[in-house]
matplotlib code that plots the C-alpha trace (Angstrom):
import matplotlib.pyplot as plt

x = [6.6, 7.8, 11.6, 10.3, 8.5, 11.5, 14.2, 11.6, 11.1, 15.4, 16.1, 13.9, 14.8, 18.4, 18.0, 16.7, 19.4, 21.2, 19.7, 19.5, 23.6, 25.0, 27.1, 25.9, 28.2, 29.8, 28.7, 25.5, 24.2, 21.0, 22.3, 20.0, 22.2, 25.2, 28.1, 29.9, 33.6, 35.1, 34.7, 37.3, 37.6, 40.0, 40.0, 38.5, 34.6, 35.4, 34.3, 35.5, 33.8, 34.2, 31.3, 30.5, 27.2, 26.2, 23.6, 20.8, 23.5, 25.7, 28.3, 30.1, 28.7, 30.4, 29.4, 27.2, 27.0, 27.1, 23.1, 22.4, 22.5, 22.8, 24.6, 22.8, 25.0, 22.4, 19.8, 21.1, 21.1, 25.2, 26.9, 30.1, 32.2, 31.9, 34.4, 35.0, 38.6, 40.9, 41.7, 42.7, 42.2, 43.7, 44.3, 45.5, 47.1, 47.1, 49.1, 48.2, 51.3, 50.9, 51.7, 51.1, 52.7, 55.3, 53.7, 52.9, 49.9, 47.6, 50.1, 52.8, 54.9, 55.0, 52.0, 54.5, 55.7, 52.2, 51.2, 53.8, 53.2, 49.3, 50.3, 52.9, 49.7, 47.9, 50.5, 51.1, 47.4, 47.5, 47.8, 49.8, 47.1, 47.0, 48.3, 49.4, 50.2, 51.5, 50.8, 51.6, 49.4, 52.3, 51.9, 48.6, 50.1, 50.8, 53.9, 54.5, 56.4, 55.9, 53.7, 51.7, 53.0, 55.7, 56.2, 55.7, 59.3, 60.0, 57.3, 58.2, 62.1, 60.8, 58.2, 61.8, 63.3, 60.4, 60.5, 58.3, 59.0, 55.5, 55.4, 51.7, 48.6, 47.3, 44.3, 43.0, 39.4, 41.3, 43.4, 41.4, 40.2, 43.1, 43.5, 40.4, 42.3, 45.2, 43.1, 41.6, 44.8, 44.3, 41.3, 41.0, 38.5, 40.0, 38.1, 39.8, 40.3, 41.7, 43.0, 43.4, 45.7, 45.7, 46.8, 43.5, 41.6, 42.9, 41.6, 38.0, 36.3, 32.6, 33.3, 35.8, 33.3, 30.8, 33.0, 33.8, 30.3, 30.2, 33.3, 31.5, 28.1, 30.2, 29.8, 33.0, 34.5, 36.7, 35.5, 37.3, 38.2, 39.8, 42.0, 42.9, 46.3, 46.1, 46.8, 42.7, 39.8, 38.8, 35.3, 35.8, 37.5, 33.9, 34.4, 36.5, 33.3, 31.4, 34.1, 34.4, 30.5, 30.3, 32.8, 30.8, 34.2, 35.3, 36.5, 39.5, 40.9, 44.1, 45.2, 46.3, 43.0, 42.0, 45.9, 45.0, 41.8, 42.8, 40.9, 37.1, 38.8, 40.8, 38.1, 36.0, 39.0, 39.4, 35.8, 36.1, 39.0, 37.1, 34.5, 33.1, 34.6, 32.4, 33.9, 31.9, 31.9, 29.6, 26.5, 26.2, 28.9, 27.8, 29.7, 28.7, 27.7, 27.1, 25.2, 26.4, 24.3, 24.6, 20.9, 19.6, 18.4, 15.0, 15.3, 14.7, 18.2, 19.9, 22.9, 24.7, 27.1, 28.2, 30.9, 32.0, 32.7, 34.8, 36.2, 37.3, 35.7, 37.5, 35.7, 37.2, 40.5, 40.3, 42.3, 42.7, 44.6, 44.3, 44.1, 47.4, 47.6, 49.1, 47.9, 46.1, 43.2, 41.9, 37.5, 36.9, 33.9, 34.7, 35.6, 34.8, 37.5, 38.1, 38.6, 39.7, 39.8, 40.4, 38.7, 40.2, 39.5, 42.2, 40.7, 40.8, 37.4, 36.0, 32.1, 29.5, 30.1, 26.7, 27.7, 30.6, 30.4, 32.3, 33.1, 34.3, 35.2, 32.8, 29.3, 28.9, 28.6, 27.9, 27.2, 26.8, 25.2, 26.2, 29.4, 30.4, 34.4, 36.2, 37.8, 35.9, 36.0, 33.9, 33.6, 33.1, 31.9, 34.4, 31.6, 29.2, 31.8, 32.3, 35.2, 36.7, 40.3, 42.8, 41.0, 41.8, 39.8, 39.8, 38.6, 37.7, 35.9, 33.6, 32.8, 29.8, 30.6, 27.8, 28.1, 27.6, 31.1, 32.5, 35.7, 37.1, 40.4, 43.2, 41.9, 43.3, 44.3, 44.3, 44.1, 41.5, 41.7, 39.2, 39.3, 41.1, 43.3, 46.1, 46.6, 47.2, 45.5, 48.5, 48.3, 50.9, 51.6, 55.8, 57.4, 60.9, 61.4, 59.7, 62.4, 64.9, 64.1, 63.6, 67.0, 69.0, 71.1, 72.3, 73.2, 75.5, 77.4, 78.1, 79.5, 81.6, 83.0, 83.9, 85.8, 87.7, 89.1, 89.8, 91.5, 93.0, 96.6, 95.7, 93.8, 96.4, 99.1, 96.6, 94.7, 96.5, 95.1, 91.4, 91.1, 91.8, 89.6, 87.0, 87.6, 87.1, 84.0, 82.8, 83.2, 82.3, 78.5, 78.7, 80.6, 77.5, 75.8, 75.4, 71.6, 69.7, 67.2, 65.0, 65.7, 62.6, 59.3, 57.7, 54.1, 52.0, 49.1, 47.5, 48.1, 50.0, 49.3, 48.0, 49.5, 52.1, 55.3, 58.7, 61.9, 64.5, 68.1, 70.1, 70.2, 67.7, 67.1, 63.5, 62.3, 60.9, 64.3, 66.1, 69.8, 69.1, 66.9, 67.0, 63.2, 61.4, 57.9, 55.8, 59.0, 59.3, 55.5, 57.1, 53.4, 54.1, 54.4, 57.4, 61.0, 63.8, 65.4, 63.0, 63.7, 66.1, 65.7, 69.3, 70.7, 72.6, 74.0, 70.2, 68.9, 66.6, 66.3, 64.4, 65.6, 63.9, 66.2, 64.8, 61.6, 59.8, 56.2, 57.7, 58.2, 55.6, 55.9, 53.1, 51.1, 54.1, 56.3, 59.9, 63.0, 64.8, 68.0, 67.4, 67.1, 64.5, 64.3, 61.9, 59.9, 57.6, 53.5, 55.4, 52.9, 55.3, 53.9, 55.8, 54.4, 50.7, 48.9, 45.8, 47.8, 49.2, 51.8, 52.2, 51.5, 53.7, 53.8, 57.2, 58.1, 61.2, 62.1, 62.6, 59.4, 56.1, 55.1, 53.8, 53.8, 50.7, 50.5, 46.8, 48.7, 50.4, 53.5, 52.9, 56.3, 59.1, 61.5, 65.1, 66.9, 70.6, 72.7, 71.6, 68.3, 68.7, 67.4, 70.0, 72.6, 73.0, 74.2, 75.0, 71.3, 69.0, 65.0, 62.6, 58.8, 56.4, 52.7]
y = [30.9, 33.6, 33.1, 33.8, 37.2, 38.1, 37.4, 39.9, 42.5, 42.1, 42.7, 45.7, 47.4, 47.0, 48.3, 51.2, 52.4, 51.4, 53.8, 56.9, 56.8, 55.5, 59.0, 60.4, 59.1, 62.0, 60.7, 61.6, 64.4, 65.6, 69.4, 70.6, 73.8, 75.8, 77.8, 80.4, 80.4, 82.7, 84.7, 86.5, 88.1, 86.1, 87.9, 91.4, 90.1, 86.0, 85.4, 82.4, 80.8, 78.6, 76.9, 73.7, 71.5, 70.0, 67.5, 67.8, 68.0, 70.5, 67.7, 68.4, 66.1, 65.0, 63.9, 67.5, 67.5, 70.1, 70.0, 70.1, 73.7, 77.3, 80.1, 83.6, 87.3, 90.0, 87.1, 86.9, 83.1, 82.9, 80.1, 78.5, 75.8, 73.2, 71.5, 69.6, 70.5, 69.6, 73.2, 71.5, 73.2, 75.4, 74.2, 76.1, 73.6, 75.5, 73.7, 74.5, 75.0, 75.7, 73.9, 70.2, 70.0, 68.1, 65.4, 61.8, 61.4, 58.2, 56.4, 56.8, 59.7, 63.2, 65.0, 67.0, 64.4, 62.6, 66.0, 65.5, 62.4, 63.4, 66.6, 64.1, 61.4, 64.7, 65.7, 62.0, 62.8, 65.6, 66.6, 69.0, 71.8, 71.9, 74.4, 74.3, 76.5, 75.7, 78.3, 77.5, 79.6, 80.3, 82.8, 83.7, 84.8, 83.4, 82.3, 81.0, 77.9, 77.4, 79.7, 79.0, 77.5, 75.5, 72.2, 69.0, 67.6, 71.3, 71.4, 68.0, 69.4, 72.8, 70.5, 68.3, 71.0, 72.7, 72.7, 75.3, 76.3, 77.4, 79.3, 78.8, 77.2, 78.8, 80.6, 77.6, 78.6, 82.6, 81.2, 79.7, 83.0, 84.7, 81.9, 83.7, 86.6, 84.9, 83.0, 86.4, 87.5, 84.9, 85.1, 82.5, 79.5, 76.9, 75.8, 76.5, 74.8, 74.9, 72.0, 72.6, 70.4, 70.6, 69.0, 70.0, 72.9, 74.0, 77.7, 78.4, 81.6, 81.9, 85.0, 83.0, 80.4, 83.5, 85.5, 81.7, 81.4, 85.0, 84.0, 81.2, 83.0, 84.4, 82.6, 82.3, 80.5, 77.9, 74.1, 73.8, 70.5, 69.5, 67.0, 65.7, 64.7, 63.9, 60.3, 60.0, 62.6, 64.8, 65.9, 70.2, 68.6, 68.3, 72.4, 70.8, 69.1, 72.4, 74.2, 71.3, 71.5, 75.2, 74.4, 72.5, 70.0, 66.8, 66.1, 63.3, 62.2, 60.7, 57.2, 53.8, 53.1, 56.3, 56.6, 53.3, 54.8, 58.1, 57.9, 58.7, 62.0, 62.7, 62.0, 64.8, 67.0, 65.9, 65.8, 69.2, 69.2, 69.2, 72.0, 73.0, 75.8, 77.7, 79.6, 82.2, 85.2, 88.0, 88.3, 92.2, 94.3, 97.1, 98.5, 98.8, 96.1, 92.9, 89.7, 86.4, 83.3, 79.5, 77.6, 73.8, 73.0, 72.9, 76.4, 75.0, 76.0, 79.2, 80.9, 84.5, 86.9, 90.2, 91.8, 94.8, 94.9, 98.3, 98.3, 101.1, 100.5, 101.9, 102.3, 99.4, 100.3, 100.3, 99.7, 99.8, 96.9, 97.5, 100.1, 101.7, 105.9, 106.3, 103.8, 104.5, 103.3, 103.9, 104.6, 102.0, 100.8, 97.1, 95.9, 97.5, 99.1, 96.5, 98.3, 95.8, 96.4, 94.8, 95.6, 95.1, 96.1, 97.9, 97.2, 93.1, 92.6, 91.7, 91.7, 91.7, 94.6, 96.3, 98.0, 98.8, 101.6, 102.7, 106.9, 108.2, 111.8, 112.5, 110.6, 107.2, 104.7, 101.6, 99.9, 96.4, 95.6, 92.6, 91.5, 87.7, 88.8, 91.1, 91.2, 92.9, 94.2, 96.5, 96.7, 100.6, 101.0, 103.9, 104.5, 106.0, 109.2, 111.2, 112.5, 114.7, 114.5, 113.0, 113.3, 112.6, 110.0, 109.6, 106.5, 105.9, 102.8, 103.5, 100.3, 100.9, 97.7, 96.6, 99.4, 102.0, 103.2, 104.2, 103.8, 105.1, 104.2, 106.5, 108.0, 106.5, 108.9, 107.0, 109.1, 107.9, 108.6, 108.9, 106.6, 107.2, 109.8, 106.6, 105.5, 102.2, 101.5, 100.8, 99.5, 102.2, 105.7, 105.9, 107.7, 108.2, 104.7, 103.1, 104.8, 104.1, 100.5, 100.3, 103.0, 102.0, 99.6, 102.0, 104.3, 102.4, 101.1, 104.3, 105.3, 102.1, 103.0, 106.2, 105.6, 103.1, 104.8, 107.7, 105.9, 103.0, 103.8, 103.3, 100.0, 98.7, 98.7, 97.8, 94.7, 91.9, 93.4, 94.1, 90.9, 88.8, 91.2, 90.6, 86.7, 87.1, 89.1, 86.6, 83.5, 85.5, 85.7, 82.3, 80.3, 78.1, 79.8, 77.9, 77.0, 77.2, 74.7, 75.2, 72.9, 73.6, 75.7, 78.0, 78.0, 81.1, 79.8, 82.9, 86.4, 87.4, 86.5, 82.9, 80.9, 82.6, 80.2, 81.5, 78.9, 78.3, 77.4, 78.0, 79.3, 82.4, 84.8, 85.8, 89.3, 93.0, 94.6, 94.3, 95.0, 91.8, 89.6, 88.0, 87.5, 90.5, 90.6, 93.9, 96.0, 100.2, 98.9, 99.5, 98.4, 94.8, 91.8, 90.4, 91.3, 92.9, 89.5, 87.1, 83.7, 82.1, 78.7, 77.0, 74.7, 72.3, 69.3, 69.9, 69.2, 72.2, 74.1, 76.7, 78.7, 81.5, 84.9, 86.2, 87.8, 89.6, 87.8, 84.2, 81.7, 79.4, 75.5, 73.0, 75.4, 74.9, 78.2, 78.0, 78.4, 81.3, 80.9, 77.0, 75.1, 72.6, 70.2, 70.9, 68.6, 67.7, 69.7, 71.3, 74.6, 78.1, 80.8, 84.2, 85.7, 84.5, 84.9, 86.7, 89.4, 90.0, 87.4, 85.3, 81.4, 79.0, 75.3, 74.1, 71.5, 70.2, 70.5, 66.4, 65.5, 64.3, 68.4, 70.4, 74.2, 75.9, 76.9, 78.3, 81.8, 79.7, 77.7, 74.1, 72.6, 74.0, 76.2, 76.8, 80.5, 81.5, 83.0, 86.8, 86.1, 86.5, 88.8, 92.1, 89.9, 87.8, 84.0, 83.1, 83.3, 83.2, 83.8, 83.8, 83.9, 82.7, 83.2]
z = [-1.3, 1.8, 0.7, -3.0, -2.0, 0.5, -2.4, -5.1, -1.8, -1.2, -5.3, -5.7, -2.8, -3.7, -7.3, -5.6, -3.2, -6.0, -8.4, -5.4, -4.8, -7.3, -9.6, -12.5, -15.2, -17.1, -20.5, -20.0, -23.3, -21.9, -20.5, -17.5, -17.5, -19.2, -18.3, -19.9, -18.3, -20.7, -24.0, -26.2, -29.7, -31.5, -34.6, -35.3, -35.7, -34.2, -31.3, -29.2, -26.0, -23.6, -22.0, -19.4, -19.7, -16.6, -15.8, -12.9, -10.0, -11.7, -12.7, -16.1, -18.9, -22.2, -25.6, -26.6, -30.6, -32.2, -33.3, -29.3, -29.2, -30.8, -30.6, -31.0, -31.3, -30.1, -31.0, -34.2, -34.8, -35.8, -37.4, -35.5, -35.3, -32.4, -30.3, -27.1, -25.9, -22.8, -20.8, -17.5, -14.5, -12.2, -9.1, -5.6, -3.2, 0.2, 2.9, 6.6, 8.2, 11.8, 15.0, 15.1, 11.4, 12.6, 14.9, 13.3, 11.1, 10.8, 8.2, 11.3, 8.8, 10.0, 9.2, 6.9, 5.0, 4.7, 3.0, 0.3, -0.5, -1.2, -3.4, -5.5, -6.0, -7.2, -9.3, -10.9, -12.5, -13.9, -17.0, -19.6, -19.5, -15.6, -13.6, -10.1, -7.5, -3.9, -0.8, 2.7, 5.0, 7.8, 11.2, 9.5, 6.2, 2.5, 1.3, -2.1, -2.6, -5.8, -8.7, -11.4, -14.8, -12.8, -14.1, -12.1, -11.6, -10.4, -7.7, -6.6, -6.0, -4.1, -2.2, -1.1, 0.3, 1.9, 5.7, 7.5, 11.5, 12.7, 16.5, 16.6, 15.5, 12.3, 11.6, 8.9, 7.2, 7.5, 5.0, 2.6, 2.3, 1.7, -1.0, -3.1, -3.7, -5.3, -7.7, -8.4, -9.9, -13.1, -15.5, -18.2, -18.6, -16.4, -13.5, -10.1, -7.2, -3.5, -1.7, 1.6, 3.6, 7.2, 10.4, 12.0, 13.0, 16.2, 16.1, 14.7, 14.4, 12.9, 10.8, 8.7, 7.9, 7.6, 5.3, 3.7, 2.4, 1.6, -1.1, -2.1, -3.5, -6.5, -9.9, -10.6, -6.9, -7.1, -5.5, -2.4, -1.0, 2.2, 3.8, 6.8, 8.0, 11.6, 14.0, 14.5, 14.0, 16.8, 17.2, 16.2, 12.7, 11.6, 10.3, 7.4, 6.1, 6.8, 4.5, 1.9, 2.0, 1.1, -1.3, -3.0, -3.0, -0.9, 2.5, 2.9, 6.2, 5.0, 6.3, 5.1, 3.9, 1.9, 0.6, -1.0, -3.0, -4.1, -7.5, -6.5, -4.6, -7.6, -10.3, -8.6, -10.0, -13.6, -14.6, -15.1, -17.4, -21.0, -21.9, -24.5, -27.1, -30.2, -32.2, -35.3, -36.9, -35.2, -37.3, -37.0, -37.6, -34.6, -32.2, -28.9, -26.0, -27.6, -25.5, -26.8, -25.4, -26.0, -25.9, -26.3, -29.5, -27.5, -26.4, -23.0, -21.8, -21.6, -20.5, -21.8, -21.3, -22.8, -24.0, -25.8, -29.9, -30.6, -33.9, -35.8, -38.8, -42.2, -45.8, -47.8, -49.8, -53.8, -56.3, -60.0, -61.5, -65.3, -67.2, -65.5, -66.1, -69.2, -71.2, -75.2, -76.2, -79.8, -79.7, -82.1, -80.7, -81.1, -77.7, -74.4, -72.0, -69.4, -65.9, -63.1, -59.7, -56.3, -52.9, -49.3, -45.7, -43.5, -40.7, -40.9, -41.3, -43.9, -45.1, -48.1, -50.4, -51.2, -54.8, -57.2, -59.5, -62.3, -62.6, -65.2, -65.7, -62.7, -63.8, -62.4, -65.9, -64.4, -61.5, -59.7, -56.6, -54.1, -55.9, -54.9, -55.3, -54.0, -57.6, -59.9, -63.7, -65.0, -69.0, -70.2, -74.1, -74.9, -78.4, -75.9, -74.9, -77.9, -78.7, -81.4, -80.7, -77.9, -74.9, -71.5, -69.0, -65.3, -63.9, -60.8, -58.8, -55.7, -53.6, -50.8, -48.0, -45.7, -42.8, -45.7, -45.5, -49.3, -50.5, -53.6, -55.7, -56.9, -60.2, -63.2, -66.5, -69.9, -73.5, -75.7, -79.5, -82.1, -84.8, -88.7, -87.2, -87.6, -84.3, -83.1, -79.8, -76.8, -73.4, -72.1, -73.2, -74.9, -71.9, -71.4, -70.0, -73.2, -75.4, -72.7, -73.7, -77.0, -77.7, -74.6, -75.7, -79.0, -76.8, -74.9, -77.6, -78.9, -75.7, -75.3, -78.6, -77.6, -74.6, -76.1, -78.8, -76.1, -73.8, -76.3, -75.2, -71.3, -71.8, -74.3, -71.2, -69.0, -70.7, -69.2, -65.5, -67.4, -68.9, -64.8, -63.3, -66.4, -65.3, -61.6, -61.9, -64.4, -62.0, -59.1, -61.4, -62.7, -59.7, -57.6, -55.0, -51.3, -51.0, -47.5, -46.9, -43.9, -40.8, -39.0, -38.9, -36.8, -38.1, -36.5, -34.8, -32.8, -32.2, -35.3, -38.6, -38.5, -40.8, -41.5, -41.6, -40.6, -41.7, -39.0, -39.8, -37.4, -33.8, -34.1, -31.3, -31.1, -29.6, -30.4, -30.8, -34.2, -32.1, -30.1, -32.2, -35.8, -35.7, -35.0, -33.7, -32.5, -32.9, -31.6, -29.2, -26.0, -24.4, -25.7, -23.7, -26.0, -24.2, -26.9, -26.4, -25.7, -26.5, -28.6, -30.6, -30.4, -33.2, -31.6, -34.3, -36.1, -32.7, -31.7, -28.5, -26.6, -23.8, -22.3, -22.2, -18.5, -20.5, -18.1, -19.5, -20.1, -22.7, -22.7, -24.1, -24.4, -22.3, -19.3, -18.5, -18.7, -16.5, -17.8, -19.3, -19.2, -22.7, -23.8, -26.7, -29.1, -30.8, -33.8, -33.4, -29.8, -28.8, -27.9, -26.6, -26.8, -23.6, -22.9, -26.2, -24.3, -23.5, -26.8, -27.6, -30.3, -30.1, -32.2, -33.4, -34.3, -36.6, -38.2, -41.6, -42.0, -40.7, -42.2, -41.6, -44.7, -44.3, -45.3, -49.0, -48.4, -51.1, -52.9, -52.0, -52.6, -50.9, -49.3, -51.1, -50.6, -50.4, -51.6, -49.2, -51.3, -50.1, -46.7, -44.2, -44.2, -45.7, -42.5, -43.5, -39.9, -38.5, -41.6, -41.3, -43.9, -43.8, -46.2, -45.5]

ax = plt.figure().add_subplot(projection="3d")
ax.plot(x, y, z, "-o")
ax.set_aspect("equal")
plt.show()
């Protein structure tokens, strides 16, 4: 009966140190608090942020629906779109190089070398949206080995070649916080980290661990983790779990038996790889500071951040479509005047029209309120405007959008005519072009005549040579024309014009200046971050290319910079950026021509279309570009 009780007394007491340490599972939906890493206007009134969820102990949690929370604009409940999305993280590998670097760590490999080994088992696990920087904190300064953006293989090759010579111990925790700085430089939604890799703290100061936790107290710090390379631990190595402490990160000594189990050190990185991104349009139009704020569906959790909305707002453009000036109309009273129009927004925005109104010679005739289109026909009963003889009208449409701001169309002059005076109603007035038309072709062959019989002697002699170059130009009309097909796409995905679809067939230089590029993007702006010559897409046996010309903001692809002057293979869905897109490039997804890919036909195109050589772009049949939208 004892061993019974003992065994019940051992189970529960193991379920509940089981319970205390074992980690919250990042699955876990139920958000206990929210963070907004970063918001940006990615359209003139869309608004897109960036947000973490995190359970009790602030650890990033996944699986939030779209019905756990709300979005509110200047608590204006706003409607958005919800989705969960891989950002990676950005991650600041500092590596201690003072004296001792050299001397054999735990796994019997220089400390140097065990160091290496650790940042290429980091770099095995990360991911495409990563980004990684490596420092080496040497005679109390920072040098850069490699920068953000690099890729992985290249890191790996500079870290083969890298070989410090320190003269003294380093000032370690001093350059962690030199590290801050650095990260400072670079503001996007990643989450940030600093792995600090040292042969051991041999100077310590209490006003870097001071100004340390100082750092720390900001919402935006990076997690800072350190590890240990040394043959054993020595009893003033216990800072580094201060630091990784106040860091709210991890602290490694590095031997045979951790090298083993990198994983649980790791996984503390790449929980914080997905967050959360909503997307909407802002509720109210206003200018002015703006607060947007993401809340539990229980209203139980809360967090916000502002920004500022300056648009220069412009009254909507009008225009008449039908009638055109010129046009008849007979007053018989039968059928109204039909006046179409159609109503844009300059400035990119667009919103609820409040009314439409109809003027005509002056006094408003009709009017409609809240149109659902933005094309709109008005009809005008021409009985009602009485008229003795041919009289002029003006017509003009006035459109009132949401702000208030009025916008009114180019007036329209048609003639209207009494009726049983023996006119015929017209849609356009007989102007010289009309009897150009209808007379034109007379008139020609009266003049044909006449030269002929002037100059009959001339052409006689000379109608052997007329009638060949009469053959020539007639095959040079009728003679098949070479047809360009498209052998890839370059579909627009941010930045400028989405969706617009430019067709690749050949090697194409890409850049702002129209002397060195054959596609053109933010030509004559001197302030934009896309180089004259900025990249070129290279056509090599149909097999596609991009190379980097030296552009002073990069070419991005699949997120990764690239070498300059060094080509890469495209592929099918591949992401390039033209410089980054947040600072005013353009973001690309390219596609070739053979594949399963469909360019957009959201105005119209349903399949891809082919150009003659006469339709290309200023006659150039060597590097031919055309863009459909």
């Amino acid at each position: 009966m004892i061993k019974k009780w003992l065994l019940i007394i051992t189970f529960f007491l193991t379920s509940l140190l089981f319970s205390l340490f074992s980690p919250i599972v990042s699955a876990q939906t139920s958000p206990s608090y929210f963070e907004i890493t970063s918001q940006a206007l990615s359209g003139p009134a869309t608004n897109s942020v960036y947000f973490y969820s995190y359970n009790v102990n602030r650890v990033p949690i996944s699986g939030l629906k779209e019905t756990d929370i709300k979005v509110y604009d200047n608590e204006s409940l706003a409607d958005f779109s919800f989705q969960e999305k891989e950002v990676g993280v950005r991650v600041l590998i500092l590596i201690d190089a003072g004296l001792g670097l050299d001397a054999r760590g735990a796994t019997g490999k220089s400390r140097l070398d065990e160091m290496k080994e650790f940042i290429n088992a980091f770099l095995s696990r990360t991911g495409v949206n990563d980004s990684i920087m490596v420092v080496s904190n040497e005679d109390r300064q920072l040098k850069s080995i490699v920068d953000f953006g690099t890729s992985t293989a290249n890191i790996t090759e500079k870290l083969k070649s890298y070989s410090p010579n320190p003269t003294r111990y380093s000032d370690g925790v001093a350059g962690i916080n030199r590290a801050f700085y650095l990260l400072k430089d670079v503001d996007d939604e990643k989450k940030e980290f600093i792995l600090f890799l040292t042969p051991g703290l041999e100077i310590t100061d209490d006003k870097y661990i001071n100004n340390f936790t100082e750092l720390m107290k900001a919402e935006d710090a990076p997690i800072v983790s350190t590890i240990l390379f040394r043959g054993d631990e020595k009893p003033w190595d216990t800072d580094l779990k201060e630091v990784a402490a106040i860091g709210n990160g991890n602290y490694l000594y590095y031997n045979n038996s951790s090298k083993a189990t990198l994983d649980p050190f790791f996984e503390h990185i790449s929980i914080w790889k997905n967050q959360y991104l909503v997307e909407y349009r802002i509720p109210e139009l206003v200018n002015g500071t703006h607060v947007v704020s993401i809340v539990n569906a229980s209203n139980t959790v809360k967090t916000s951040t502002s920004y500022r909305l300056d648009i220069n707002f412009l009254p909507p453009r009008v225009q008449i479509l039908s009638p055109l000036t010129g046009a008849i109309f007979s007053q018989s009273g039968s059928e109204p005047i039909l006046v179409e129009s159609q109503i844009s927004f300059p400035d990119g925005v667009n919103r609820d029209i409040q009314s439409v109104s109809l003027i005509v010679n002056g006094n408003v005739v009709y009017s409609t309120e809240n149109p659902e289109d933005l094309m709109v026909s008005i009809p005008w009963d021409s009985s009602t405007f009485k008229v003795g003889e041919e009289t002029s009208i003006t017509f003009t449409i006035e459109a009132v959008d949401s702000l208030g701001k009025v916008g009114s169309s180019d007036p329209v002059i048609v003639t209207l005519k009494p009726v049983g005076i023996g006119v015929i109603a017209t849609t356009s007035s007989p102007t010289f072009l009309t009897y150009l038309i209808q007379y034109g072709g007379i008139l020609l062959g009266l003049v044909a005549v006449i030269l002929v019989f002037v100059f009959r002697k001339p052409l006689a002699v000379a109608g052997g040579s007329v009638v060949e170059k009469f053959g020539e130009a007639w095959e040079s009309i009728t003679k098949p024309r070479k047809v360009l097909t498209p052998k890839a796409y370059l579909e627009v995905l941010s930045g400028q014009e989405p969706k617009s679809v430019y067709d690749i067939y050949e090697t194409t230089p890409i850049g702002r200046s129209r002397r060195n590029a054959d596609l053109i993007f933010q030509a004559g702006e001197e302030d934009s971050p896309i180089s004259r010559l900025h990249c070129t897409i290279i056509n090599e046996d149909d097999v596609f290319y991009i190379r980097d010309e030296d552009s002073q903001w990069g070419t991005f692809l699949n997120g990764r910079k690239l070498e300059p002057l060094t080509k890469f293979e495209l592929s099918d869905d591949d992401e390039i950026a033209i410089a980054p897109p947040e600072r005013g490039g353009i973001l690309f997804k390219f596609n070739y021509a053979s594949s399963s890919y469909t360019p957009p036909d959201d105005l119209g195109y349903s399949q891809s279309q082919s150009y003659s050589i006469d339709e290309t772009i200023d006659g150039d049949t060597t590097h031919p570009v055309h863009k459909r939208f």
